[in-house]
C-alpha positions as CSV (number, residue, x, y, z in Angstrom):
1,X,11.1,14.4,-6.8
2,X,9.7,11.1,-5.4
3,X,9.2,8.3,-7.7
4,X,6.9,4.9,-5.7
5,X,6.5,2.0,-8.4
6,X,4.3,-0.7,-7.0
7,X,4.2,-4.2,-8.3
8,X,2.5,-7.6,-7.4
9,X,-0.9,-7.0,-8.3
10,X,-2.7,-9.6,-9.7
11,X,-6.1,-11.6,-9.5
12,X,-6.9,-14.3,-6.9
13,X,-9.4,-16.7,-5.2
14,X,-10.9,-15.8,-1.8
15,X,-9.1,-17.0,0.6
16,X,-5.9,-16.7,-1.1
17,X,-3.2,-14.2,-0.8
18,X,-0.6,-11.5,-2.3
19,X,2.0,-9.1,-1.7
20,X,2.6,-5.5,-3.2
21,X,6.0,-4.1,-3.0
22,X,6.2,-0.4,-3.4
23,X,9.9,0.9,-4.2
24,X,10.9,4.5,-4.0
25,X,13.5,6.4,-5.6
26,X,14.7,9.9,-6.2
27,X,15.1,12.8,-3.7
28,X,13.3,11.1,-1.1
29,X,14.6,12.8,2.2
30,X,13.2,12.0,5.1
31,X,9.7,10.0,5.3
32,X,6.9,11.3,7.9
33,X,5.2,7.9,6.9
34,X,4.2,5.5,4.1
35,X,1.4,3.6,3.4
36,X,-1.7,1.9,1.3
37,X,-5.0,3.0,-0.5
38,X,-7.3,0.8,-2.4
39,X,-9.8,2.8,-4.9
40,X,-12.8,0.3,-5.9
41,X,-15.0,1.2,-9.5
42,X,-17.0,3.8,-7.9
43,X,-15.8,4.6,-4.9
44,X,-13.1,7.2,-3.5
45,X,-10.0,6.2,-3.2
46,X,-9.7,5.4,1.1
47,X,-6.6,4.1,3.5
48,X,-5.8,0.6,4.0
49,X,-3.0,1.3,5.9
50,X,-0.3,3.2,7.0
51,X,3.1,3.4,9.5
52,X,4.8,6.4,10.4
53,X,8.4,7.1,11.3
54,X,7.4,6.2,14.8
55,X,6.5,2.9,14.5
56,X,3.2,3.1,14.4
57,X,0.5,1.2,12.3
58,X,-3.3,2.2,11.0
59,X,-5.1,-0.3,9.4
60,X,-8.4,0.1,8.1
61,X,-11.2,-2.6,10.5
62,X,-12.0,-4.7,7.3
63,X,-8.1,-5.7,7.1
64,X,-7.3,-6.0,10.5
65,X,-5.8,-9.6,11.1
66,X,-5.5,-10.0,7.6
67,X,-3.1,-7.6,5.8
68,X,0.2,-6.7,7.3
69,X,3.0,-4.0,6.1
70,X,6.6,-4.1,6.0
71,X,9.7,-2.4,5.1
72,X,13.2,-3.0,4.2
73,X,14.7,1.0,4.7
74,X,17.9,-0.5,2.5
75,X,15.4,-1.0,-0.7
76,X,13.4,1.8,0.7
77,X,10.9,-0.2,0.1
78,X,7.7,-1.2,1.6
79,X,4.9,-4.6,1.2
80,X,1.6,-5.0,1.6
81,X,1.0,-8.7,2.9
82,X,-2.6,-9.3,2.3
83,X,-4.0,-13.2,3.0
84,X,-7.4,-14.4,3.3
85,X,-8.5,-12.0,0.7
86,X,-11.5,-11.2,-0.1
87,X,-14.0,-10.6,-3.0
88,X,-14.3,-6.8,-1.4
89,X,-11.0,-6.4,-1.3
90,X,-11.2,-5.9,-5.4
91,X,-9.5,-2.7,-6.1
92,X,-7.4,-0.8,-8.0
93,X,-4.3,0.0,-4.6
94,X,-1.9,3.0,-4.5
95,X,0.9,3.1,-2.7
96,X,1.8,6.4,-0.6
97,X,4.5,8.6,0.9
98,X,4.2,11.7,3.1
99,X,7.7,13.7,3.2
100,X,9.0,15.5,5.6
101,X,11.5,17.1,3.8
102,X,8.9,19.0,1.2
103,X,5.8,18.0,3.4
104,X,4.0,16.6,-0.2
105,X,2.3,13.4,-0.6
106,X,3.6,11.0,-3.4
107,X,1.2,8.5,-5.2
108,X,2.4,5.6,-6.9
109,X,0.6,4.7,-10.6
110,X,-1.4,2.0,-9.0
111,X,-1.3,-1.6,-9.4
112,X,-4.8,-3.8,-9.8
113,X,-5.9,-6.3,-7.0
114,X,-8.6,-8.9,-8.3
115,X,-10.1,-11.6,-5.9
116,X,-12.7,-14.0,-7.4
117,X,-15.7,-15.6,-5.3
């Protein structure tokens, strides 16, 4: 079993900036990819963006030039780096795992992301 606790939510101005940090632990094997959703009140929960084992990176076009992701494998863990946020960037964001070891996606509990106008 996967466990993905996310922290660094928070609420801030537009323009400003934050970073989530998603660790994993447990029987994590071997990783197909890892990634970000947001959910907003309302809507379905959709990608933000995502790297595979390969190297490479999906980002959703509303992000672009604006969010990056990282990883440190030795924490086995993985940041968001959002900056020049946005008032639509509001939303409650998961982080995510695909295995390749069980093939199952893991969801982390989700940490909330507030940016005033």
């Amino acid at each position: 079993q996967v466990q993905l606790e996310e922290s660094g939510g928070g609420l801030v101005q537009a323009g400003g900036s934050l970073r989530l940090s998603c660790a994993a632990s447990g029987s994590i094997g071997s990783i197909a990819a890892r990634g970000w959703y947001r959910q907003a009140p309302g809507k379905q929960r959709d990608l933000v963006e995502q790297s595979t084992a390969g190297g490479c990176t999906d980002y959703v076009d509303s992000v672009k030039g604006r969010f990056t992701i990282s990883r440190d494998d030795a924490k086995k863990t993985v940041y968001l780096q959002m900056n020049d946020m946005k008032p639509e960037d509001t939303a409650v964001y998961y982080c995510w795992l695909l295995s390749w070891t069980d093939g199952h996606s893991y969801w982390g509990q989700g940490t909330q992301v507030t940016v005033s106008s």
